[in-house]
C-alpha positions in Angstrom: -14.3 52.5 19.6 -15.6 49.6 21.4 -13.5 46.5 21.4 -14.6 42.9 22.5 -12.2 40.9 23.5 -13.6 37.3 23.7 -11.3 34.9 26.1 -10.0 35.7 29.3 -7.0 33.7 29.6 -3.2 34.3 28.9 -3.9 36.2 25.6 -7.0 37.5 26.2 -6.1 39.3 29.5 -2.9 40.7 28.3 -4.6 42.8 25.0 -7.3 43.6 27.5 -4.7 45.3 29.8 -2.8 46.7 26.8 -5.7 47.9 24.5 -7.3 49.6 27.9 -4.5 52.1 28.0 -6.0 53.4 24.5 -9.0 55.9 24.5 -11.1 53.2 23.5 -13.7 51.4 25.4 -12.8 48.0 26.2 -14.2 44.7 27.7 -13.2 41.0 28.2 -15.3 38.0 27.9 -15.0 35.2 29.5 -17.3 31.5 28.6 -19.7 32.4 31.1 -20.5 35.8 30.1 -23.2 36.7 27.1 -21.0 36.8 24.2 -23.8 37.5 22.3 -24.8 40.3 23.6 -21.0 41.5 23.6 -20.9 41.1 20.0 -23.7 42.8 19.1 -22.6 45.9 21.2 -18.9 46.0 20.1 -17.1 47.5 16.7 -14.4 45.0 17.0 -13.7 41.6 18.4 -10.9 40.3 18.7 -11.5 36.1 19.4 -8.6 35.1 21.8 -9.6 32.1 22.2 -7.8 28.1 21.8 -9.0 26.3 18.6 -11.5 24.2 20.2 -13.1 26.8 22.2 -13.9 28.7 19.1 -15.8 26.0 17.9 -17.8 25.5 20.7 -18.5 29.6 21.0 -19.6 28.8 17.8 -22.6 25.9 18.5 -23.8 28.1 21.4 -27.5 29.2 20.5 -27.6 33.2 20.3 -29.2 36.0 21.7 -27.9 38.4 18.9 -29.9 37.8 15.4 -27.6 39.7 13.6 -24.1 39.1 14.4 
């Protein structure tokens, strides 16, 4: 399965580290990295982000039509 895992920071990292001791095939994002593109490729995404940075993630304009 491929799992996104949008936010880089305390809680981010940590089920990054955790979730890439699984068979599955996962990645962190971080705000500077196409999240769009992310989306579109994963199964699941897990949004470890603060409240406000959710809300900006999302305003951004989008690669993805189809999210």
């Amino acid at each position: 399965m491929k799992i996104a895992v949008i936010g880089n920071g305390n809680i981010g990292s940590g089920l990054t580290a955790v979730l890439s001791k699984t068979n599955h095939d996962v990645a962190a994002y971080g705000r500077d990295d196409d999240i769009a593109a992310a989306v579109a490729a994963a199964e699941v995404i897990i949004l470890a982000t603060p409240y406000g940075a959710a809300a900006d993630l999302a305003k951004r304009p989008t690669s993805a039509a189809n999210w």
